[in-house]
N, C-alpha and C positions, 0 to 999 in steps of 0.2 A: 215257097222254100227259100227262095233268093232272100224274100223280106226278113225270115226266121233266121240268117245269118249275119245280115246286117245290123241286126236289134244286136243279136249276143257280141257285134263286134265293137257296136257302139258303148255298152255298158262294159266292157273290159276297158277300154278306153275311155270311159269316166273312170273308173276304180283306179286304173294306173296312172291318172291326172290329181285325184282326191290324196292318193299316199304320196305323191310328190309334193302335194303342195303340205302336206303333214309334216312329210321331212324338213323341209322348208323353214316350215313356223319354229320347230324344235331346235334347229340350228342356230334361229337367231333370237330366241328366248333365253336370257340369262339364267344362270342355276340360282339358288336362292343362297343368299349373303350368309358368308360364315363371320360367327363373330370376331367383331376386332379389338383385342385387348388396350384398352387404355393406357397414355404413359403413367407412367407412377412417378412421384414427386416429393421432395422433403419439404417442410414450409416451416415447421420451427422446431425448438425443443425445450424440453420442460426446466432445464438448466442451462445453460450458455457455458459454466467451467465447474469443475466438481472435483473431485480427488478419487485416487485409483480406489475400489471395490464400492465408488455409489452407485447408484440405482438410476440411470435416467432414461425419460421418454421422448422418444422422436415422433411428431406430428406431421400427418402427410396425406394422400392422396394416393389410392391403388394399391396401396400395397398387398399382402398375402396373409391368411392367417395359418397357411402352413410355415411353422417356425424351421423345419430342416432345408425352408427354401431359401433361407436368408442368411446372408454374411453382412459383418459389421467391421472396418477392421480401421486402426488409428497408425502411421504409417508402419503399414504392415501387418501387425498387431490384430488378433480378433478380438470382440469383445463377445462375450457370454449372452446371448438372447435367452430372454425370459420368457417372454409372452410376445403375441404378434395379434395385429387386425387389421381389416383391409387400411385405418387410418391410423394406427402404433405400432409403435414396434419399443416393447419396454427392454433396457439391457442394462449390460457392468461395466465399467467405466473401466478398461487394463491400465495396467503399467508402461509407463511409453518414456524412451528417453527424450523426447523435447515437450514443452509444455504445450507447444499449439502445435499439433499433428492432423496430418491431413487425413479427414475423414473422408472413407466411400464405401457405399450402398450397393447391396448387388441382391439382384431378386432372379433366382432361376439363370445367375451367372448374367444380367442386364445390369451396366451400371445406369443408378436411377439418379434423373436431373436432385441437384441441389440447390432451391431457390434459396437456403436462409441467409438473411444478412446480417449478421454482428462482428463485432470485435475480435473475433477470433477467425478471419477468413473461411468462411460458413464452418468451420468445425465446431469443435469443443474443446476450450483449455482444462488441460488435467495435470494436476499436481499429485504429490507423492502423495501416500494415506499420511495421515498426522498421526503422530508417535510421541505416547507418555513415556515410553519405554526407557529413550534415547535419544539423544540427538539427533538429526538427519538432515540433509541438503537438499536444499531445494537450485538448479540454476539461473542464474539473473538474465534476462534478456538484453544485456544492455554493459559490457565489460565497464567496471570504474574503477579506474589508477589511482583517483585522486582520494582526501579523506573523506569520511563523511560524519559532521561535526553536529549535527541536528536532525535526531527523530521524534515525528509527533505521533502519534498513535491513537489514531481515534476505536477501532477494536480490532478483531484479531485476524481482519482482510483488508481493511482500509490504514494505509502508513502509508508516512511524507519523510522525507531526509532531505538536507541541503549538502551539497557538495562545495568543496574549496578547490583553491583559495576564493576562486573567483567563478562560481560554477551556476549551476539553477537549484532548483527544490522537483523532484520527482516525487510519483503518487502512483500507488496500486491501489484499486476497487477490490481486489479478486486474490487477496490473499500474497500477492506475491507472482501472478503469474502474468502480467503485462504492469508496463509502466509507462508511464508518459510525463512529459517537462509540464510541469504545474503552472512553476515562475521561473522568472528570473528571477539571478540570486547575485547579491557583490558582497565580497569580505565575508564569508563565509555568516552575515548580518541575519539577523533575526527573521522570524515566521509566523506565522499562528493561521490553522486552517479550522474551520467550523465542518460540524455533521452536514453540512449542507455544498461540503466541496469549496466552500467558499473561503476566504480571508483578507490577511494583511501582510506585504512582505515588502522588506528593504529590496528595492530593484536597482537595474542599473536607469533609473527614472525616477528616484527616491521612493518613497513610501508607496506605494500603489496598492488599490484594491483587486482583488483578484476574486473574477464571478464563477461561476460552476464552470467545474470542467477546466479553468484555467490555461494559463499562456496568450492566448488569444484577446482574454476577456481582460486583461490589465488594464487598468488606466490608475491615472495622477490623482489624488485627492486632500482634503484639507487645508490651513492655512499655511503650510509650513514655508512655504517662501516668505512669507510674512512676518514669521516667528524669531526674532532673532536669539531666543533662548534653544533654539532647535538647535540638534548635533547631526546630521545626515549618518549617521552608523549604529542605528538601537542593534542588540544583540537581546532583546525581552520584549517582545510584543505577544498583547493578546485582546482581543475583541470577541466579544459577544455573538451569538448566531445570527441578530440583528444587523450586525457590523454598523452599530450604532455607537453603544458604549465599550471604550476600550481604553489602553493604557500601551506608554511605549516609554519605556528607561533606555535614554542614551547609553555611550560607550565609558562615556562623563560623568556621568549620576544625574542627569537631570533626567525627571518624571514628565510625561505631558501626557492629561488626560481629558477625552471627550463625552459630552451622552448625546450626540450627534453622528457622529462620524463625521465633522466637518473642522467644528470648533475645537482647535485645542489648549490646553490652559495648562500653564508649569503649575503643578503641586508638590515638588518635590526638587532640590537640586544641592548633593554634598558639596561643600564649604570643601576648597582646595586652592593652594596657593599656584598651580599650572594644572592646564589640563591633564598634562604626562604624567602627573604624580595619580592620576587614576583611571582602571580599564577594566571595565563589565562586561565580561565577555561568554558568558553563559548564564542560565535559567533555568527557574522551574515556575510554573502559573496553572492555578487552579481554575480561579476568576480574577477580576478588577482588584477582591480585597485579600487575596492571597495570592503573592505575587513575589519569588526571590533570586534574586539576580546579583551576582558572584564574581569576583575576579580580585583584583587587586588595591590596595592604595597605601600612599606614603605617609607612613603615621611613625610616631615612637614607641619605642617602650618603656615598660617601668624605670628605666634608666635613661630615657630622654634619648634614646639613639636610633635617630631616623630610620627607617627603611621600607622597601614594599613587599608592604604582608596583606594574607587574606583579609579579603573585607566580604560583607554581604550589608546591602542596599534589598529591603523586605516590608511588605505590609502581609500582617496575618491577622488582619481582623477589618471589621468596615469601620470602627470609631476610634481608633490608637492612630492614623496615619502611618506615613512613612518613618522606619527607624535604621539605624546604623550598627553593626558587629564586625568594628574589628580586633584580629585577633591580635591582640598587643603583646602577646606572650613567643608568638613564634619567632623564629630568627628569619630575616631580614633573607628575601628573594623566595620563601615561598609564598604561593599563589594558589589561590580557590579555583579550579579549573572545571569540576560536575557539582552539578548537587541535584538529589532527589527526594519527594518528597512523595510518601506512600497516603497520606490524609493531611488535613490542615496541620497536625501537631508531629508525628512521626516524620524527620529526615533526616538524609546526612549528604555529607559533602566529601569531595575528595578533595585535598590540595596537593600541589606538588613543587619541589623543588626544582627551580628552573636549571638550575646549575648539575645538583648530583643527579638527575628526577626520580629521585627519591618521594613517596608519594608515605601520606597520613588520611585516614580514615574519620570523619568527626560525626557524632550523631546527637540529635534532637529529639528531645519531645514533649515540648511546649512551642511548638512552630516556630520554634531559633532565637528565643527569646534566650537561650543560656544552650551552650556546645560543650560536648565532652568528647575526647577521643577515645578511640574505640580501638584503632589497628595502626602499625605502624611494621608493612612487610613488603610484599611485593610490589616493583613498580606499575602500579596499574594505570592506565589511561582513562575507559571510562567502566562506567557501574550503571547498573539497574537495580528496581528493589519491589518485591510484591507487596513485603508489611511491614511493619515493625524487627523482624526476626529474618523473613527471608530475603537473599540477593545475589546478585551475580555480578563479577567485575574480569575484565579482560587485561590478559597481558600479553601481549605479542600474537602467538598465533593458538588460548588456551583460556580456558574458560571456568573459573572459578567460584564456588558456590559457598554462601555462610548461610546457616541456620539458624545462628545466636545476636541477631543484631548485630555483623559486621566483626566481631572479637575475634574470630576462628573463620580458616580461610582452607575451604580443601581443593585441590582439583580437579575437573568432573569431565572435562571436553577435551581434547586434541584437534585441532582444524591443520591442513596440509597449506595454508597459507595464510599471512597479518590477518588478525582480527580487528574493524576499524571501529565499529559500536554496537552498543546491545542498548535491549531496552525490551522492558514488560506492560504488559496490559490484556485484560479479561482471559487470564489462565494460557497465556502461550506468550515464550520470550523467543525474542528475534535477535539476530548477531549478522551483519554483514562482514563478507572477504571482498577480494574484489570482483571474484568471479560465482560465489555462491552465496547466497540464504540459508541461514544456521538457524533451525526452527525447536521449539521442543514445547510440546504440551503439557501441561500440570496434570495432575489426577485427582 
């Protein structure tokens, strides 16, 4: 009987050793891993700057394709999501008062890291929609007091302009929404930039080449220390994409031209009794053989009575050379101050009187082989022209439009501040204030 109680006391005390050591094990067995959501991340986007209601896609890592999970927003600002996936997220580009606003990502109310690196502080520069409608302003990043005397326009995102008196040459890629110092620039001196970012401009270091991207990439080139037919002040360069072959008309009238870019050789230089009696102080260049360059010189007229009147210094063709026009008929102190030329044969010129500035209208179309004027009204400063018939010319803070080749002048723009230059090219004309971009697309 004894032994009969000691068995059954022994095996409760295994059992109550066996579930101890059960609890045991259970306690110190971890439960099984709940999943850990991954960070999500932006890595790039399918546009880098775009204008309000485009379409663009952001490239990333984790993200959702529930679309009610996501915000998009440009400061402040939401943008419209279209579609989503765990690696897009497609959307609409809003209306935003600064051009480079700060974008952020929020997935389920996380803001999500932003790895992208560009130009625009990982955002997205966004400009106004473009309007055939009407005019509209776009803001400059970059306030300028001073004039702006020279725009090149290579199409209808990439523009250059030189600042005076004494200033540099700035450059947008992107339409108008970041700028940056191309060159330097002195006396408000000549430029010419290539599709390729590249060019040639009067510096405070004479002529210098300028590599992509510019400012940085300056340096000195040619013989011109050498040269003593050289003028240090061309206000008419232009070279090749090569930056091989090119052409540079002093302030003087002397031509020098390379097929090098190293070697330069006078083919051109106006017959003048003092330098002072002549100054070139504006252009227009197609290439090397169309090439017209504007300003002044002291000639007579049909009556033998000195004075300085427009002149234009021109080659419009590759076998005639360099020729001379001037106008011997105007009276004495005015001055060829724009000229524009729509093709090799179609252009015209403004001149203006220094004294009343009283300003005349002249038009070509035989590439200036023979001028006729056109208008003789308001004081305008400078002009642009899309063909033969159409153009635009500024006067003070107002923006005027012909349709008939320059004869008929109507008013079409009001600006709330001086309008300093306009200029066209591939269906959208530009007009800078000091503080805004005057934009307007053709239809």
């Amino acid at each position: 009987m004894k032994k009969r109680i000691a068995l059954i006391i022994l095996i409760q005390l295994s059992l109550l050793l066996s579930n101890c050591s059960s609890d045991a094990e259970d306690k110190s067995t971890p439960a099984p891993p709940s999943e850990i959501t991954k960070a999500a991340k932006i890595i790039s986007y399918s546009k880098n700057y775009g204008t309000t209601g485009e379409t663009v896609t952001m490239k990333g890592e984790n993200f959702t394709e529930q679309v009610s999970d996501i915000k998009i927003t440009f400061d402040g600002v939401p943008a419209t999501i279209l579609s989503a996936t765990t690696s897009e997220i497609s959307f609409v580009l809003p209306s935003v008062e600064k051009l480079v606003p700060t974008l952020v990502l929020t997935i389920l109310n996380r803001t999500i890291i932003n790895n992208v690196k560009n130009n625009y502080n990982s955002s997205i520069g966004i400009a106004p929609a473009p309007s055939s409608a009407a005019w509209y302003t776009i803001p400059i990043d970059r306030k300028n007091e001073s004039g702006i005397y020279r725009i090149q326009m290579i199409n209808d995102k990439v523009l250059y302009y030189n600042t005076g008196p004494s200033g540099d040459v700035f450059r947008t890629l992107d339409g108008g929404i970041t700028w940056v110092r191309w060159a330097l620039n002195s006396t408000m001196a000549g430029f010419h930039a290539t599709v390729n970012d590249e060019g040639w401009c009067h510096t405070g270091f004479g002529i210098s080449k300028i590599t992509a991207g510019g400012y940085l990439g300056i340096e000195r080139f040619g013989n011109f220390d050498n040269n003593p037919n050289f003028i240090p002040t061309p206000f008419c360069i232009y070279v090749d994409t090569n930056l091989k072959n090119g052409t540079i008309v002093s302030e003087h009238g002397i031509v020098l031209s390379t097929i090098n870019g190293i070697d330069f050789d006078k083919t051109y230089e106006v017959e003048v009794l003092h330098s002072s009696y002549i100054e070139l102080a504006s252009s227009a260049e197609f290439d090397n053989d169309h090439i017209w360059a504007v300003g002044y010189k002291r000639v007579a007229d049909k009556d033998g009575i000195l004075g300085e009147r427009p002149f234009i210094l021109y080659k419009n063709n590759a076998t005639d050379g360099w020729k001379e026009y001037p106008f011997v008929n105007e009276p004495s102190d005015y001055y060829a101050r724009e000229i524009c030329f729509t093709d090799f044969s179609n252009g015209f010129l403004l001149i203006k009187n220094y004294i009343t500035l009283d300003t005349k209208i002249y038009k070509t179309s035989n590439g200036g082989n023979l001028w006729s004027q056109v208008y003789n009204g308001e004081k305008f400063t400078k002009f642009t022209f899309k063909d033969a018939n159409t153009g635009w010319a500024i006067q003070d803070n107002k923006i005027y439009k012909t349709i008939n080749g320059g004869s008929v002048w109507t008013l079409e723009y009001t600006h709330d501040q001086p309008i300093k230059n306009i200029s066209y090219k591939n269906n959208v004309v530009w007009a800078f204030s000091s503080e805004k971009i005057i934009k307007r697309y053709l239809q």
